[in-house]
N, C-alpha and C positions, 0 to 999 in steps of 0.2 A: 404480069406484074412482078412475081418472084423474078424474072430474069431481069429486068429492071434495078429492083433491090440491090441483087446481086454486082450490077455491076455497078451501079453505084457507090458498093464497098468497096469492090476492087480498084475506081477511081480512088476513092479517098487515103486506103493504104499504100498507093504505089506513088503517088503525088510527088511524096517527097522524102523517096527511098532511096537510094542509088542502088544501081544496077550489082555490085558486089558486096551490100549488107548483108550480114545473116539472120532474114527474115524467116519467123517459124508462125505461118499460117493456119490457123483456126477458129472455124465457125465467124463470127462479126468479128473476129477480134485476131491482134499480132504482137510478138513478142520482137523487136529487133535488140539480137542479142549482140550488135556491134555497136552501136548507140547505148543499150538500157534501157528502150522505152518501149513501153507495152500501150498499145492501143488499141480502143473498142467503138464500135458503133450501135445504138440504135436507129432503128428506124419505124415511121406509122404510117401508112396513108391516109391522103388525105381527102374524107367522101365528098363527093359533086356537092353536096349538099353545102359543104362547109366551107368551101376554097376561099370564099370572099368574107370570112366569119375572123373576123382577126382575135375574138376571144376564144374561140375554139381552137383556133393556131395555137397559141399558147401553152392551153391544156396539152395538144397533141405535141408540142416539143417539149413540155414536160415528159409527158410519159414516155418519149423518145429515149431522153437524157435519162430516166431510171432503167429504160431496155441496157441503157449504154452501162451503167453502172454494172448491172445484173453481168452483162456479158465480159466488163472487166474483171469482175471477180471471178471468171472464171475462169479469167485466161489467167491472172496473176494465180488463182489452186495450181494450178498444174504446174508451176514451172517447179522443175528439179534444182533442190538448191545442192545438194552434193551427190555423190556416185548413191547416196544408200536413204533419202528420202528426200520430199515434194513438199509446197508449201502447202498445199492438203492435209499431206500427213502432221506438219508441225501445229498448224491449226485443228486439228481432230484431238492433241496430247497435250495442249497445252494453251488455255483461256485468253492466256496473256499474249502470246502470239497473233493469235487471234484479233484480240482488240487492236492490236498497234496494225496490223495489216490492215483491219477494218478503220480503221482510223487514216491510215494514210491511203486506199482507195477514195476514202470521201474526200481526199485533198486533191481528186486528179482533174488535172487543167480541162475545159472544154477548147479543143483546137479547132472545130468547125461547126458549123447550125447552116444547114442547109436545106432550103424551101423551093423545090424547080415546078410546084404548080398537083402535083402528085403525091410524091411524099417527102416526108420531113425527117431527118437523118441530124444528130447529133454524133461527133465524135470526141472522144475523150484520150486522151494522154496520160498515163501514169509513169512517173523518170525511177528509175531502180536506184540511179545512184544516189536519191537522198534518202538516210534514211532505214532502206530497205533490207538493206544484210542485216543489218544492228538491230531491226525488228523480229528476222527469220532465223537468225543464229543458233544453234543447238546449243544450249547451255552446255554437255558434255563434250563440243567439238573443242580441242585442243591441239596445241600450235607450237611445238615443244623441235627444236631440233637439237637431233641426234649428238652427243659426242663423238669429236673426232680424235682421231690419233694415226699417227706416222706405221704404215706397214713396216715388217723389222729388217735387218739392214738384209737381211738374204734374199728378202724380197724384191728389196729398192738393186742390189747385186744384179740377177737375172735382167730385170727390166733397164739398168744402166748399159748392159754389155748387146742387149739387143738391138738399144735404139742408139747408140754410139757404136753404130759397125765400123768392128776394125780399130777402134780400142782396147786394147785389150790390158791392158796396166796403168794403174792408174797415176804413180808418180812420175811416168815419161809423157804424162799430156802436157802440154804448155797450154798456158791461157787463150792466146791466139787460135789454137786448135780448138776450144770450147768453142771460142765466142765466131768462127767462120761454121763451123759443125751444129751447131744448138741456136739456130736464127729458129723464132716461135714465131708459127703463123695460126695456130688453131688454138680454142678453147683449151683440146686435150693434151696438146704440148704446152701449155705455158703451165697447167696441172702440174704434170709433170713434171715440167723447170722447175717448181718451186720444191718439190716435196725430195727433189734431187738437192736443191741448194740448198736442203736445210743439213740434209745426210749429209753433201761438203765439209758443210762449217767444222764438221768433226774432224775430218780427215786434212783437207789440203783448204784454206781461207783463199790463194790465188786461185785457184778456180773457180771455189764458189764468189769471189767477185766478177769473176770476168762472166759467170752465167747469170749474176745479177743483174748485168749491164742490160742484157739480154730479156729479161723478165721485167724491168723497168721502164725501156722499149717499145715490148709491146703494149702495156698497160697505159703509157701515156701519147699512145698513137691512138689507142680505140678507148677513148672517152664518149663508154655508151651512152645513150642516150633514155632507150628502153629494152626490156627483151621480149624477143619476139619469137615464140615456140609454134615451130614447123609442125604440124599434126595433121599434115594432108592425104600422109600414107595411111592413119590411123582410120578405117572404115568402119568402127565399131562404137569410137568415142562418143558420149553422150552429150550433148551442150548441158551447163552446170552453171549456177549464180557462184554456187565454191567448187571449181575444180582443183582436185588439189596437184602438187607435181611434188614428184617420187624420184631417187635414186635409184638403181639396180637392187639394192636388198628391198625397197620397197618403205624405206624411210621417206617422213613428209620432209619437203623442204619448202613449199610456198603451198599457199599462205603459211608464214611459221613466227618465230620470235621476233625478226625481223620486221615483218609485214603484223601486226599483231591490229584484233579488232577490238583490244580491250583498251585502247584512248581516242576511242568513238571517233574513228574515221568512218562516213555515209561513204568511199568509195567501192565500187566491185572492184574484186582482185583482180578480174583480166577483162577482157572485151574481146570479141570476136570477128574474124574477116575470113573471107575465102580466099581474096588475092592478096600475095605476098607484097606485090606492087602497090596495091591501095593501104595493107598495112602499114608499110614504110611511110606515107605518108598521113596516116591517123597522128593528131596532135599526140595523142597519147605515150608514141613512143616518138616518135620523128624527132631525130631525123640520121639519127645511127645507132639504131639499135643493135643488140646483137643477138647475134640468129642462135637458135639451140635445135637441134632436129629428135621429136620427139620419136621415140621408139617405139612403145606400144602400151597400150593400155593396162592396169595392175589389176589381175586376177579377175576375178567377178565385177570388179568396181569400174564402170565404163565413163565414169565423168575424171577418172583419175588417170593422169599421164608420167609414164615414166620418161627418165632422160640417161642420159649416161653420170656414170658417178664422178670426172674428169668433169661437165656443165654444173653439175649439182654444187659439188666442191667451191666451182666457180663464185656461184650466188651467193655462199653463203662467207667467201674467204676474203673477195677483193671488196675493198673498203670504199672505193666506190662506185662499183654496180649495188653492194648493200643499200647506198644511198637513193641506186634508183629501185629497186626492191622495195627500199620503205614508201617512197612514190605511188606503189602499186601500178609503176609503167609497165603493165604486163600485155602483149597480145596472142593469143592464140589465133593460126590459119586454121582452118579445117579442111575437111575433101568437101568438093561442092557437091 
């Protein structure tokens, strides 16, 4: 009879999963963290005695659908909402979390009632995205980014003569010479480009236009759509309802001022896929996102992802990927 059970959950979870969600498996119950939706089942047998008892049916899908409840609470406890605690933990600290999480469990859909003659199986559906961060939120969690400012010109000196091989003076460049030399194909040159064109403006305006031209270009050729952070190398990374993503000194940059959860947006900040391919076409970013290849994970903190500080800049510079930022179009790949 347990192997029965069994696989009757195992039906009702994979039904209507696709083969590249990231399903995270537990006891009656699932969390798909590429969707948002956490699902749970009960189930009761049903005695020889009763099969043909349609008021005991009843009773016994009752008590099914409270197994189902029971077993959703306890898949929604455990999920990690950032790199440093659980919805567990925020329900153990605080009453009020508590009730809104207990309050929006009792709001979870029944997606199946199923009766094959043996036993009686309810499943239930709870969606993360309504709702759920705005309930679990750390009242200390803040979203604050970092001031910027221009490295000083010795800096911008070094980095100009390196990646301009073979210039070596600056009033013998001609325009023509930037803009055939300085074609931007990556995140981390078009950084670049800018934080160069801004040091021109000082020195020579024809050149900083002709690399404008350049930096203009790219930006209205890759009108993103979403972004989509590479984390397949990462083997350490934890799944997270808020992961947050970091620059090299370990600055937040998402979720941050931009993406802010203080004018009650119910969305999660990212969603999660394994294939790159099936990401690309998740509505969420599709259908040209832009890729970021995540480096590795900050310090102790395993649901937190760092990027390069050239991506980071990006997010938070170009006026409109901000706009897809504020979207919360965000996907993470993971390693399967």
């Amino acid at each position: 009879m347990r192997e029965r059970i069994a696989a009757l959950i195992l039906c009702l979870f994979y039904g209507t999963v696709y083969a590249e969600d990231v399903l995270l498996k537990q006891g009656a119950g699932a969390v798909n963290w590429t969707t948002g939706i956490v699902t749970a089942t009960g189930v009761t047998e049903i005695p020889d005695s009763l099969i043909n008892n349609a008021s005991a049916k009843r009773a016994l899908t009752n008590k099914a659908k409270l197994m189902a409840y029971r077993n959703l609470a306890e898949m929604v406890a455990g999920i990690r909402i950032t790199s440093t605690t659980t919805v567990e933990n925020m329900m153990l600290t605080s009453d009020s979390v508590t009730a809104k999480v207990d309050a929006l469990i009792r709001g979870a859909k029944i997606i199946n009632t199923e009766d094959n003659g043996d036993l009686i199986s309810v499943t239930l559906a709870f969606d993360t995205n309504t709702g759920f961060v705005q309930a679990i939120l750390p009242e200390e969690y803040t979203l604050a980014i970092p001031n910027r400012r221009l490295e000083n010109n010795r800096a911008f000196m070094a980095a100009m003569w390196s990646k301009l091989n073979g210039i070596t003076f600056w009033p013998q460049v001609y325009a023509d010479e930037v803009d055939s030399m300085a074609t931007i194909n990556t995140v981390e040159e078009l950084m670049y480009a800018k934080r160069l064109y801004s040091w021109l403006l000082k020195y020579d305006k024809d050149l900083a236009s002709a690399l404008l031209k350049n930096i203009e270009t790219f930006e209205k050729q890759n009108l993103f759509t979403g972004i989509l952070i590479d984390a397949r190398d990462i083997t350490d990374f934890e799944l997270a309802v808020i992961p947050t993503i970091r620059n090299l000194k370990g600055e937040k940059i998402y979720p941050g001022e931009i993406y802010s959860f203080s004018n009650g947006r119910m969305k999660r900040p990212v969603s999660y896929d394994f294939s790159m391919k099936d990401a690309w076409k998740n509505k969420r970013i599709a259908a040209h996102p832009l890729e970021i290849k995540a480096l590795h994970t900050y310090e102790n903190r395993k649901s937190d992802l760092v990027i390069s500080n050239a991506a980071a800049e990006l997010l938070i510079s170009n006026e409109h990927i901000k706009e897809v930022v504020k979207r919360a179009s965000v996907m993470v790949v993971i390693a399967n």
